[in-house]
HTML snippet that shows the backbone in 3Dmol.js (N, CA, C, O; Angstrom):
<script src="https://3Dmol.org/build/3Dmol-min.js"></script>
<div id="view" style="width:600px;height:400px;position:relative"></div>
<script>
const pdb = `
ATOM      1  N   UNK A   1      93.536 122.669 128.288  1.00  0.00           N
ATOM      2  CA  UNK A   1      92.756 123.866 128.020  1.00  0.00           C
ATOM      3  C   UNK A   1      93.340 124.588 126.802  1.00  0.00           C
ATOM      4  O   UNK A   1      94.543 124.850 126.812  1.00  0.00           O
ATOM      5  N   UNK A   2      92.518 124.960 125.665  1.00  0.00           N
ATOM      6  CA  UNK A   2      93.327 125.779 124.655  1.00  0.00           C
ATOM      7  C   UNK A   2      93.446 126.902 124.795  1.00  0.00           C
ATOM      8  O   UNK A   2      92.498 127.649 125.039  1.00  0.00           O
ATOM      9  N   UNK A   3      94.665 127.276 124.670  1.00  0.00           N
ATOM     10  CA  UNK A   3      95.278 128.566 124.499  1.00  0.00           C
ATOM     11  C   UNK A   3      94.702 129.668 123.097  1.00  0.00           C
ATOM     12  O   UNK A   3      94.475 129.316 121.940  1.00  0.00           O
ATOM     13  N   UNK A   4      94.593 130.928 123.642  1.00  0.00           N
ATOM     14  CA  UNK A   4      94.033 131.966 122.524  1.00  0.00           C
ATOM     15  C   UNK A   4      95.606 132.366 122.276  1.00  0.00           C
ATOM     16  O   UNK A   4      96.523 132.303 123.095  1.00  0.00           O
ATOM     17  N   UNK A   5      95.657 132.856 120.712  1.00  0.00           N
ATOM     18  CA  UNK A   5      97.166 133.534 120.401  1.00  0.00           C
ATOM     19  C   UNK A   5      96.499 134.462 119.485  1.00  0.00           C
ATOM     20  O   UNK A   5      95.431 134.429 118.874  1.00  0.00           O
ATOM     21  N   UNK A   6      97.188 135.062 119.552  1.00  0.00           N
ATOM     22  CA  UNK A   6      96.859 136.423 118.507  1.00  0.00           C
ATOM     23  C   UNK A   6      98.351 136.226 117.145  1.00  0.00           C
ATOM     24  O   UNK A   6      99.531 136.545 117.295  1.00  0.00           O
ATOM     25  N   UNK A   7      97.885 135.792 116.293  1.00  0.00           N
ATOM     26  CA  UNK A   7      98.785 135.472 115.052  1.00  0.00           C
ATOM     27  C   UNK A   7      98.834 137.149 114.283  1.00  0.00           C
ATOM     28  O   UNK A   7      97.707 137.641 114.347  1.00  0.00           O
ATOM     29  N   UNK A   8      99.678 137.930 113.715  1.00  0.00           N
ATOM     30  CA  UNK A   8      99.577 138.834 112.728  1.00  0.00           C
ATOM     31  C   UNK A   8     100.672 138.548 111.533  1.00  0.00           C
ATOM     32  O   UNK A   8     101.838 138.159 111.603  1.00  0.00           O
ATOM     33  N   UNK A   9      99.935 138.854 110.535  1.00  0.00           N
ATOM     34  CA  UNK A   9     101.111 138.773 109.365  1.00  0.00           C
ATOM     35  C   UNK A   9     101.178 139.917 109.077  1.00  0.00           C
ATOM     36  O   UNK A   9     100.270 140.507 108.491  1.00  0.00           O
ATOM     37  N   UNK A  10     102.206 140.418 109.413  1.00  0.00           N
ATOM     38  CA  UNK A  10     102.568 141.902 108.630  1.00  0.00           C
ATOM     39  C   UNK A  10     102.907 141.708 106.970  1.00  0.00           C
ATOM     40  O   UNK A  10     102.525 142.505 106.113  1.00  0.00           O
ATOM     41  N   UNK A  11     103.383 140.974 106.809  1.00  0.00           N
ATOM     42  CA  UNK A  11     103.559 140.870 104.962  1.00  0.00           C
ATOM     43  C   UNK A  11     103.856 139.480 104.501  1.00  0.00           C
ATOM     44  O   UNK A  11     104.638 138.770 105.134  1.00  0.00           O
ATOM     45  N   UNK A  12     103.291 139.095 103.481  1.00  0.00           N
ATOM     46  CA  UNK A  12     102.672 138.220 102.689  1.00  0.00           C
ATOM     47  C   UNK A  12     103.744 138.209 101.354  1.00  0.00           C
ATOM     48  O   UNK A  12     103.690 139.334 100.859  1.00  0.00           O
ATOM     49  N   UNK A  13     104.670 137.369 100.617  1.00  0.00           N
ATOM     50  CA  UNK A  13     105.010 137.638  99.742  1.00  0.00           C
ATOM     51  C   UNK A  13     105.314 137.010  98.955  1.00  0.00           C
ATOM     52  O   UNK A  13     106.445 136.524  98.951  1.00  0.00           O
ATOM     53  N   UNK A  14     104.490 136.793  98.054  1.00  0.00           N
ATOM     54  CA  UNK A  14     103.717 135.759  96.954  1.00  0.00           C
ATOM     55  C   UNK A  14     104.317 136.083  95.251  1.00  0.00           C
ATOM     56  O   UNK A  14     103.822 137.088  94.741  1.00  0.00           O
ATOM     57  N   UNK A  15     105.240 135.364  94.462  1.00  0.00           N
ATOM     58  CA  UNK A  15     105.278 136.280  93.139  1.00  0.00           C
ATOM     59  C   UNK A  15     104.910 134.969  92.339  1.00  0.00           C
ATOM     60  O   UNK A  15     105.142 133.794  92.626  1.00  0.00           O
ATOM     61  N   UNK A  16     104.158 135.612  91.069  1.00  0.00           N
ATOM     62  CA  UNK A  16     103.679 134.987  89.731  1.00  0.00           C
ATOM     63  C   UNK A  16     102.033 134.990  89.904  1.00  0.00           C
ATOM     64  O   UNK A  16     101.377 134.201  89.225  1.00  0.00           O
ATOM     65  N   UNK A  17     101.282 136.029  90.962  1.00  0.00           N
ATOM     66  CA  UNK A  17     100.425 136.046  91.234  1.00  0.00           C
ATOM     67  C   UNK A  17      99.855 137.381  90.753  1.00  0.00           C
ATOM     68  O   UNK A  17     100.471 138.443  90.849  1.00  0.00           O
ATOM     69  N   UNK A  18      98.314 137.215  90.090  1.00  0.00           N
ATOM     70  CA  UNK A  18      98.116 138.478  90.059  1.00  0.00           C
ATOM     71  C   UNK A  18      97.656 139.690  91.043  1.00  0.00           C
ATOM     72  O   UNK A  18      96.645 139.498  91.719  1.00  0.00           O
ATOM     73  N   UNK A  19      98.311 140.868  91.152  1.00  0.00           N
ATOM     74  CA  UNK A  19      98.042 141.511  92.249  1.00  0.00           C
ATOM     75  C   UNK A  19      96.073 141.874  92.337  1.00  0.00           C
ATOM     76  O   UNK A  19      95.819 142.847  93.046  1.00  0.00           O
ATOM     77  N   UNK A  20      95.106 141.332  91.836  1.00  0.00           N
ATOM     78  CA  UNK A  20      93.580 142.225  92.067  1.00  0.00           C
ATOM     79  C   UNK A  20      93.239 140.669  92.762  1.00  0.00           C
ATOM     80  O   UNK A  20      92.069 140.445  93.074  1.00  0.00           O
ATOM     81  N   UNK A  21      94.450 139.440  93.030  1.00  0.00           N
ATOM     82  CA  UNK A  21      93.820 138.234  94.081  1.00  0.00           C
ATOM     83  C   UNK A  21      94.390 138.239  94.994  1.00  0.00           C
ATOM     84  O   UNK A  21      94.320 137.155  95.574  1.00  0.00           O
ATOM     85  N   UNK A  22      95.324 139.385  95.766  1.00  0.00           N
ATOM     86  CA  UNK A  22      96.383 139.605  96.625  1.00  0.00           C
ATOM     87  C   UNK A  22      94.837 139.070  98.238  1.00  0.00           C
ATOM     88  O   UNK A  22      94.952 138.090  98.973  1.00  0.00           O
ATOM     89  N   UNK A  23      93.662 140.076  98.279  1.00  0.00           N
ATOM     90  CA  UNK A  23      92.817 140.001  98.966  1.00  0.00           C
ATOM     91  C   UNK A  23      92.244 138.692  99.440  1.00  0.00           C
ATOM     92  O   UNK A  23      92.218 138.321 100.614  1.00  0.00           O
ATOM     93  N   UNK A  24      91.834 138.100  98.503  1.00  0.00           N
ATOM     94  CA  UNK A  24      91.444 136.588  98.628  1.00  0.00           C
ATOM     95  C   UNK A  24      92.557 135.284  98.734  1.00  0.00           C
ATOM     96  O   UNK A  24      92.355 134.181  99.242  1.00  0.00           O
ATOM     97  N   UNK A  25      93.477 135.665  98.248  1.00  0.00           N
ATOM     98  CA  UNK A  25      94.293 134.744  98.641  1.00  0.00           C
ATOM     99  C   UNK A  25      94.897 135.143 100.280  1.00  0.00           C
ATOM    100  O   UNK A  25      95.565 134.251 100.803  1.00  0.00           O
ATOM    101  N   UNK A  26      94.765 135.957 100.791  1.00  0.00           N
ATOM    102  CA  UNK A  26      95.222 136.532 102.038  1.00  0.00           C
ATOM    103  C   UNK A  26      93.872 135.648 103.010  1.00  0.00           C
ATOM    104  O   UNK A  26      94.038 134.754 103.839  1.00  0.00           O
ATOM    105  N   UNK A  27      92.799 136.162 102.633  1.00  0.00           N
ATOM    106  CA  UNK A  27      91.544 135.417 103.541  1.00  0.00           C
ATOM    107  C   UNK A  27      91.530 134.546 103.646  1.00  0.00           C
ATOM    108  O   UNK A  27      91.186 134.032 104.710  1.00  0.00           O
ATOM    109  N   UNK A  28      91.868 133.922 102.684  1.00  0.00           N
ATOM    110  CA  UNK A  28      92.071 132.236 102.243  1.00  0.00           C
ATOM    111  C   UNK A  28      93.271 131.585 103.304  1.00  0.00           C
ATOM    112  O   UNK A  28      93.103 130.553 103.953  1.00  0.00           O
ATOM    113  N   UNK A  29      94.701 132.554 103.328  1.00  0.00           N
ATOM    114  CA  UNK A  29      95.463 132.108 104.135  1.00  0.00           C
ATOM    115  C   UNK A  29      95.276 131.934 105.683  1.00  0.00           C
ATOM    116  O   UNK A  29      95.578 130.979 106.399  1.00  0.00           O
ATOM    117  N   UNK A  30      94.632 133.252 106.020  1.00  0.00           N
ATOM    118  CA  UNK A  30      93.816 133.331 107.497  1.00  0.00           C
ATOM    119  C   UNK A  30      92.983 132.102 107.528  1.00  0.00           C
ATOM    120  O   UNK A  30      93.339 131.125 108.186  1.00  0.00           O
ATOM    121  N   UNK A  31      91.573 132.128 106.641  1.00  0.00           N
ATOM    122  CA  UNK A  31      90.872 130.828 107.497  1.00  0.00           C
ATOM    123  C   UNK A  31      91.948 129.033 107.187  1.00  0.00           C
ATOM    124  O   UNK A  31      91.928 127.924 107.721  1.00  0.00           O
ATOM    125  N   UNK A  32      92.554 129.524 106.320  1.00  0.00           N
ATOM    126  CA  UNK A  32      92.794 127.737 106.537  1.00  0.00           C
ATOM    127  C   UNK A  32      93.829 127.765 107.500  1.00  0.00           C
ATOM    128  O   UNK A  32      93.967 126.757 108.192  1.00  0.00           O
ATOM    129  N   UNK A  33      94.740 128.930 107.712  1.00  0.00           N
ATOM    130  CA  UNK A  33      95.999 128.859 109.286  1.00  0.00           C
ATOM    131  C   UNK A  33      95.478 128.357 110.246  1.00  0.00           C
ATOM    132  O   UNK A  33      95.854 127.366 110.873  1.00  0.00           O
ATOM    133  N   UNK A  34      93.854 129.546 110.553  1.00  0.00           N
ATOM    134  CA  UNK A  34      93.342 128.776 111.475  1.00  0.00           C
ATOM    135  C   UNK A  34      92.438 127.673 111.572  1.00  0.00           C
ATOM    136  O   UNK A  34      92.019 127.122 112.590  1.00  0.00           O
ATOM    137  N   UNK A  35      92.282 127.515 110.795  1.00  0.00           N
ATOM    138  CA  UNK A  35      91.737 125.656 110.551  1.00  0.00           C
ATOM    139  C   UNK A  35      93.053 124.516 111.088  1.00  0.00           C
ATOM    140  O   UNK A  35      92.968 123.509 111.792  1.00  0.00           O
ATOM    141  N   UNK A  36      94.064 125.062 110.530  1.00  0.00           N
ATOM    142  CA  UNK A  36      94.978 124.112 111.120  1.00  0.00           C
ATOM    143  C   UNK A  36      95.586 123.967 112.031  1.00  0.00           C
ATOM    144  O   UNK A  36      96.298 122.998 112.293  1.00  0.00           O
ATOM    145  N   UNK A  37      95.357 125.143 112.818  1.00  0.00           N
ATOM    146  CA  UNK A  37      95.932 125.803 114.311  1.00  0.00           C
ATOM    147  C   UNK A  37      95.082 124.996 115.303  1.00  0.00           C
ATOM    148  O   UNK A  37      95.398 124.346 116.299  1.00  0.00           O
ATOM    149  N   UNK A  38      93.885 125.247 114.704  1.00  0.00           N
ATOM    150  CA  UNK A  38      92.868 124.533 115.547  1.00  0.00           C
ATOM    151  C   UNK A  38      92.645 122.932 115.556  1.00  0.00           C
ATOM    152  O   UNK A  38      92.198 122.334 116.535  1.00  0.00           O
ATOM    153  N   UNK A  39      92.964 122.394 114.497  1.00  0.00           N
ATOM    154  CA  UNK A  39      93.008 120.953 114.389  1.00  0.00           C
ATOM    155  C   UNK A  39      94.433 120.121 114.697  1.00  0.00           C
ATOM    156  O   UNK A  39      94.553 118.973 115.125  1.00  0.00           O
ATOM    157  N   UNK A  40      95.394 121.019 114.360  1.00  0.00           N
ATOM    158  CA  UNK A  40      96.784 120.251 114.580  1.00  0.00           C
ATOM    159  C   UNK A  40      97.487 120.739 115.996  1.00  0.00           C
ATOM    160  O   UNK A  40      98.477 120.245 116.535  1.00  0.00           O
ATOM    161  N   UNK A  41      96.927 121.515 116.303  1.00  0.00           N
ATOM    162  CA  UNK A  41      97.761 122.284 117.549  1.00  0.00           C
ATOM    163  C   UNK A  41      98.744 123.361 117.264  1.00  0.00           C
ATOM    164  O   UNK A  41      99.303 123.561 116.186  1.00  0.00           O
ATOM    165  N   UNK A  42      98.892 124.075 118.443  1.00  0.00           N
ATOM    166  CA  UNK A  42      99.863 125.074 117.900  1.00  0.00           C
ATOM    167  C   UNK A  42     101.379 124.927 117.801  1.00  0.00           C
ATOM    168  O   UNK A  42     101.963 124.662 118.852  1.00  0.00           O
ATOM    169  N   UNK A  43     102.019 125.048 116.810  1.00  0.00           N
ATOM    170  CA  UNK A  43     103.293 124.430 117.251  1.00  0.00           C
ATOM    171  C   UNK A  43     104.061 125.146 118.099  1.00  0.00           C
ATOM    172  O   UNK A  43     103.594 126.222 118.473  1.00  0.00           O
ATOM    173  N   UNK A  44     105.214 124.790 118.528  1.00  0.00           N
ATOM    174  CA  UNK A  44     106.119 124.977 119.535  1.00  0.00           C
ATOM    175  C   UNK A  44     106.478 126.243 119.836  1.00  0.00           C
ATOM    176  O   UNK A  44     106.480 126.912 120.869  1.00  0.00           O
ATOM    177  N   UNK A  45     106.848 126.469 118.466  1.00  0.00           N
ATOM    178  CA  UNK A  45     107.561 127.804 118.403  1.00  0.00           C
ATOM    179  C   UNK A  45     106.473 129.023 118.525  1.00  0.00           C
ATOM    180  O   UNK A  45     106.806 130.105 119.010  1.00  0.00           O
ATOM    181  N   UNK A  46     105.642 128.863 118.227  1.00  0.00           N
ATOM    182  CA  UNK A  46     104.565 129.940 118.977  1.00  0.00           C
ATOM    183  C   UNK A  46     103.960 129.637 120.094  1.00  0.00           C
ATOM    184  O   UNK A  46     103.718 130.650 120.750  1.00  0.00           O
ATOM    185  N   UNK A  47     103.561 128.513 120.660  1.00  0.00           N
ATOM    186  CA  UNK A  47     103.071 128.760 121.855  1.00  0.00           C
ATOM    187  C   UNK A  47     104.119 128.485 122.951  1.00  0.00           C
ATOM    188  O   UNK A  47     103.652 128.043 124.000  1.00  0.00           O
ATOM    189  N   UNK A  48     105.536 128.679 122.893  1.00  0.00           N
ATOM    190  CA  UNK A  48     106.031 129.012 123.639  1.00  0.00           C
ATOM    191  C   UNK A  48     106.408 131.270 123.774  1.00  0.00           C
ATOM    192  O   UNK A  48     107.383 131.937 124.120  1.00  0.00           O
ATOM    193  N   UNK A  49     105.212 131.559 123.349  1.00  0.00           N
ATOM    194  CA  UNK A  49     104.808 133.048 123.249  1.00  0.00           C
ATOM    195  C   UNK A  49     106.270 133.797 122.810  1.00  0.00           C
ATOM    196  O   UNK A  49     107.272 133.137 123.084  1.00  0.00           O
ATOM    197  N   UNK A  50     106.443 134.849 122.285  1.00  0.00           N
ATOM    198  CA  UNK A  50     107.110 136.446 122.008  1.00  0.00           C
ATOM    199  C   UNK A  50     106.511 136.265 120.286  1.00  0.00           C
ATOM    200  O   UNK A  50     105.409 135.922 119.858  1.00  0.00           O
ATOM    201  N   UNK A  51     107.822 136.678 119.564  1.00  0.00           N
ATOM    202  CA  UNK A  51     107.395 137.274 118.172  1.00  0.00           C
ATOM    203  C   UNK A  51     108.601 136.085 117.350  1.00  0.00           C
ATOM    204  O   UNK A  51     109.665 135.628 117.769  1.00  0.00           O
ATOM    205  N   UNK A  52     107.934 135.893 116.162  1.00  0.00           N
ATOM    206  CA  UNK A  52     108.898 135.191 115.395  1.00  0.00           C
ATOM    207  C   UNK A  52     109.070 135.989 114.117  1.00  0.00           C
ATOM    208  O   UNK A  52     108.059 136.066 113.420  1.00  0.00           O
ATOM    209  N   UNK A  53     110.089 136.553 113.712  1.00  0.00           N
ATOM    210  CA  UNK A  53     110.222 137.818 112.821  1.00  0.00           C
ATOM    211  C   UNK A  53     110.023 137.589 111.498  1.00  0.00           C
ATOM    212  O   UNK A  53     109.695 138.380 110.614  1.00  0.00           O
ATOM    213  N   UNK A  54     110.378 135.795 111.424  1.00  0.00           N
ATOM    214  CA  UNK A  54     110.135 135.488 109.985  1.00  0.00           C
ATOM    215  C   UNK A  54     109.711 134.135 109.449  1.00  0.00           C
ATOM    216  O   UNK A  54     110.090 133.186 110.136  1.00  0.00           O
ATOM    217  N   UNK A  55     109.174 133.916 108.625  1.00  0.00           N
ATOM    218  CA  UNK A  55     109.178 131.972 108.531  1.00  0.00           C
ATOM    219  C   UNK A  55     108.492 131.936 107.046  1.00  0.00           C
ATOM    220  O   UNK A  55     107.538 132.460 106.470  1.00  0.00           O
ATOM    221  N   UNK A  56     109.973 130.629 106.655  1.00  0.00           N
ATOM    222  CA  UNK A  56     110.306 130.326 105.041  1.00  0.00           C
ATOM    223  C   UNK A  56     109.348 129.608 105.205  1.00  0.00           C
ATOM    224  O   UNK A  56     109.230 129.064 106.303  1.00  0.00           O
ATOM    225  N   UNK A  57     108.489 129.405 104.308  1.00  0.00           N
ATOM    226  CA  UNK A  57     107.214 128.761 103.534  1.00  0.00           C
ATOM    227  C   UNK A  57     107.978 127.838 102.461  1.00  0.00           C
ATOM    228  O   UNK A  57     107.460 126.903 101.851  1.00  0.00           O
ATOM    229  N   UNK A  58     109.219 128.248 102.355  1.00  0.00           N
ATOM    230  CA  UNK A  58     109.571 127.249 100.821  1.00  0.00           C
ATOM    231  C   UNK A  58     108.961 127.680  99.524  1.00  0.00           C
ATOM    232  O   UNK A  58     108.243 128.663  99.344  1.00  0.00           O
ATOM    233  N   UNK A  59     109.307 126.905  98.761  1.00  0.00           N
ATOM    234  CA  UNK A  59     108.489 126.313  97.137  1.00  0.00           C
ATOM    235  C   UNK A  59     107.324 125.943  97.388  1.00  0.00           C
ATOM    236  O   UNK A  59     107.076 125.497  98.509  1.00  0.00           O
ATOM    237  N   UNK A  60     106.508 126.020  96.589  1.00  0.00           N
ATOM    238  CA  UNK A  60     105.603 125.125  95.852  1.00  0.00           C
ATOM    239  C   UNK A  60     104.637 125.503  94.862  1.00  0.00           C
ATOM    240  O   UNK A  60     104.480 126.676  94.523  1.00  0.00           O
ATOM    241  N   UNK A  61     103.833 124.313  94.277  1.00  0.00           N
ATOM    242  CA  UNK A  61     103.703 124.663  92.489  1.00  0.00           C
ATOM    243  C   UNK A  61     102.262 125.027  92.684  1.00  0.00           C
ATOM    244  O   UNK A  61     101.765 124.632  93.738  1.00  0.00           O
ATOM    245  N   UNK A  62     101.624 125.595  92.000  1.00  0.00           N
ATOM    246  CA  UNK A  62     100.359 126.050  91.784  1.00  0.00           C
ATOM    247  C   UNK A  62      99.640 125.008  90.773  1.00  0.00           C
ATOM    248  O   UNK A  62     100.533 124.294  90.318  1.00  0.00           O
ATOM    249  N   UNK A  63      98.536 124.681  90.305  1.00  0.00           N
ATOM    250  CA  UNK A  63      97.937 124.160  89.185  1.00  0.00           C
ATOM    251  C   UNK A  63      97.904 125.678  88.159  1.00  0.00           C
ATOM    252  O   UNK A  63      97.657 126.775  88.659  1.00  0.00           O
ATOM    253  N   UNK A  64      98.135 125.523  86.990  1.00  0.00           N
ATOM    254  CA  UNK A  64      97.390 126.643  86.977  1.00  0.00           C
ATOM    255  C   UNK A  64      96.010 127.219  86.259  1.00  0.00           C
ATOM    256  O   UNK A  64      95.696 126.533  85.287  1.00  0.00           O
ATOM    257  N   UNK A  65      95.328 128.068  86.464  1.00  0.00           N
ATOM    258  CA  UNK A  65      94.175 128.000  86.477  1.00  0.00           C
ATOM    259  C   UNK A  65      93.630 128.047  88.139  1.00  0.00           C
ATOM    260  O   UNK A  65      92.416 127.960  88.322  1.00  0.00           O
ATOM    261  N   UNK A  66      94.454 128.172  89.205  1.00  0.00           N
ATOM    262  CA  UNK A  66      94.007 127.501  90.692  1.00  0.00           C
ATOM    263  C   UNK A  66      93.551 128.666  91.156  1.00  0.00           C
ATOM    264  O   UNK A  66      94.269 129.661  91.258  1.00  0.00           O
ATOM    265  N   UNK A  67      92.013 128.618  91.550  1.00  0.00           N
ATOM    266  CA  UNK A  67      91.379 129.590  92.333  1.00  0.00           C
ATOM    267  C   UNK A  67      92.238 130.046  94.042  1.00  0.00           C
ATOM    268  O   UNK A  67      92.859 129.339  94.836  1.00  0.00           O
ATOM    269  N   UNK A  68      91.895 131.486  94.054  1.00  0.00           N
ATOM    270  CA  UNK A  68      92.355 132.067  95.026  1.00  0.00           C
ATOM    271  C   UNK A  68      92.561 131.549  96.452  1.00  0.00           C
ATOM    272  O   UNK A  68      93.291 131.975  97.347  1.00  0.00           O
ATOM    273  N   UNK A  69      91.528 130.284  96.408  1.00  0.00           N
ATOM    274  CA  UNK A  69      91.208 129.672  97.634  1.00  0.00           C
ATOM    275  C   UNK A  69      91.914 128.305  97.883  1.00  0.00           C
ATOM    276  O   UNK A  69      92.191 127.765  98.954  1.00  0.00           O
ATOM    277  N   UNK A  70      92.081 127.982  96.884  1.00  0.00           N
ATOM    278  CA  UNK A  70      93.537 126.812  96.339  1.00  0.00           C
ATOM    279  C   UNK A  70      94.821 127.317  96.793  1.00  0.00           C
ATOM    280  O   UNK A  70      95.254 126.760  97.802  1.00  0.00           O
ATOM    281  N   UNK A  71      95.435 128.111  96.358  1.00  0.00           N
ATOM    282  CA  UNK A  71      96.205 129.212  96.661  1.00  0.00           C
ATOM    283  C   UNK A  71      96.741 129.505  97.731  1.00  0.00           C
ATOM    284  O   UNK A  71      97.957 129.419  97.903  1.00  0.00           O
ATOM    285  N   UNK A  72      95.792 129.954  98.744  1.00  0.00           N
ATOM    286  CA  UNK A  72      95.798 130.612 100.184  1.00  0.00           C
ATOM    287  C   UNK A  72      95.838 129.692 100.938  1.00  0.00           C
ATOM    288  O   UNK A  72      96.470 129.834 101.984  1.00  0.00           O
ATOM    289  N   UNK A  73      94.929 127.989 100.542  1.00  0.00           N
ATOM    290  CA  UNK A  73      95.300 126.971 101.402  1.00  0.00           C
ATOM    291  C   UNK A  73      96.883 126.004 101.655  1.00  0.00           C
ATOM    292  O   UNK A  73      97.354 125.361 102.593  1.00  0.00           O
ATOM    293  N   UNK A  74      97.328 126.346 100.237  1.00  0.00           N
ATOM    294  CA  UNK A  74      98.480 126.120 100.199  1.00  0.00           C
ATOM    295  C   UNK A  74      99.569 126.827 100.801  1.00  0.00           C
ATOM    296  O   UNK A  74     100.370 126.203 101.497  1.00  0.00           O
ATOM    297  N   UNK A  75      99.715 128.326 100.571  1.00  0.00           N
ATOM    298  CA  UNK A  75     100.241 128.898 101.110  1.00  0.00           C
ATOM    299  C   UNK A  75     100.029 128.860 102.607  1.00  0.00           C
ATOM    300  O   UNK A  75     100.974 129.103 103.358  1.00  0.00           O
ATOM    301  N   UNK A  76      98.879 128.579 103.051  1.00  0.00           N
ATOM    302  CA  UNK A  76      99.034 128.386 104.669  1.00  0.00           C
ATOM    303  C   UNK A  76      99.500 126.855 104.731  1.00  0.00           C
ATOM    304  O   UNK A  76     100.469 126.715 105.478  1.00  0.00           O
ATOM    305  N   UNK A  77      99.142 125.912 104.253  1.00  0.00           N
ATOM    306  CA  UNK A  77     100.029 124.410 104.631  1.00  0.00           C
ATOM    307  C   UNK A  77     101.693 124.804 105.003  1.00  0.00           C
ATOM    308  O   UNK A  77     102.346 124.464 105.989  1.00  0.00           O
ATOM    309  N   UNK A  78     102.139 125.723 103.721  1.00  0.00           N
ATOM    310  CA  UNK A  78     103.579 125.787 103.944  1.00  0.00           C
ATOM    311  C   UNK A  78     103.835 126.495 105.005  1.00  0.00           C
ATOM    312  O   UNK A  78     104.918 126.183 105.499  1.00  0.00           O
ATOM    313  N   UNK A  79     103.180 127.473 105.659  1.00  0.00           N
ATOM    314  CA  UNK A  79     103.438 128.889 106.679  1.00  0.00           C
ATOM    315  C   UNK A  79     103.765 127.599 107.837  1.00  0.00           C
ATOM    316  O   UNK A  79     104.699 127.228 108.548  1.00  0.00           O
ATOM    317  N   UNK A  80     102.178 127.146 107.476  1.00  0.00           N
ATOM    318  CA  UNK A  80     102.171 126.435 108.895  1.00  0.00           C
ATOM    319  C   UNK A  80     103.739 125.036 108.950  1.00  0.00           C
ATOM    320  O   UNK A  80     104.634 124.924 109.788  1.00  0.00           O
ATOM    321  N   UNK A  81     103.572 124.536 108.182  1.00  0.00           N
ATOM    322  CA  UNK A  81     105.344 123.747 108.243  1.00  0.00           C
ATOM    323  C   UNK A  81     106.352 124.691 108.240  1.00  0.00           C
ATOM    324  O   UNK A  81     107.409 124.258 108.701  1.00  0.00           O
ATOM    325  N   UNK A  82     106.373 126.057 107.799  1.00  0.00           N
ATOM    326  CA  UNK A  82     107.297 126.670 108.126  1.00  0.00           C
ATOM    327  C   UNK A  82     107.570 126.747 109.787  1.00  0.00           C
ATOM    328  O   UNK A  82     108.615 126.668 110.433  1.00  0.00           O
ATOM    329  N   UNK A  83     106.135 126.941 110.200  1.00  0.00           N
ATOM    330  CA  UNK A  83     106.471 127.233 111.937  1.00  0.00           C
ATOM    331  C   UNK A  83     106.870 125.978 112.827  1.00  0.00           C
ATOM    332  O   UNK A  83     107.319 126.035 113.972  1.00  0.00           O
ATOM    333  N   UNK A  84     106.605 124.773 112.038  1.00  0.00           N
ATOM    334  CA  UNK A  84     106.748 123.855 112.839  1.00  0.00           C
ATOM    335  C   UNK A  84     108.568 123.368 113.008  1.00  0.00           C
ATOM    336  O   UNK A  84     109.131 122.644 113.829  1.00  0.00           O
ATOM    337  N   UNK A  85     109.036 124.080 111.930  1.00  0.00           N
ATOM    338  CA  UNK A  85     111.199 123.508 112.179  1.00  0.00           C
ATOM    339  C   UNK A  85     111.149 124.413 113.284  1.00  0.00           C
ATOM    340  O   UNK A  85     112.153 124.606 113.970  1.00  0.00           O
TER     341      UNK A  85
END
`;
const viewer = $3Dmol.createViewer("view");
viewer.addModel(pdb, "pdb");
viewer.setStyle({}, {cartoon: {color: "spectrum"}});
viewer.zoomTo();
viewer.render();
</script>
């Protein structure tokens, strides 16, 4: 049976980005988290439930020129491998 979780990101922190795509790259991060929440499962460390205060995303390179939605999917690939160590 799948489990509902209530995910919040209190802060987001992205540099070499311009701040007027802070919005769309944020939406972008929401639907593809949960695109992958929903297709890969939730990992461990959250659905064994409380709060996880922080999680390294790492590096990684942008194209550049890469729309907001490029961006936000990436940045959620890494969130989401962040949660999975």
């Amino acid at each position: 049976m799948p489990k509902n979780i209530e995910l919040h990101i209190e802060e987001l922190v992205l540099h070499g980005f311009s701040p007027g795509d802070r919005y769309r790259i944020g939406e972008a991060v929401e639907q593809e988290l949960s695109r992958m929440l929903a297709d890969r499962g939730v990992p461990e460390s959250l659905a064994l439930g409380g709060e996880i205060a922080s999680v390294d995303g790492g590096a990684f390179e942008v194209a550049t020129g890469s729309d907001a939605g490029v961006v936000g999917a990436q940045v959620a690939k890494a969130v989401y491998g962040g949660l999975r160590q």
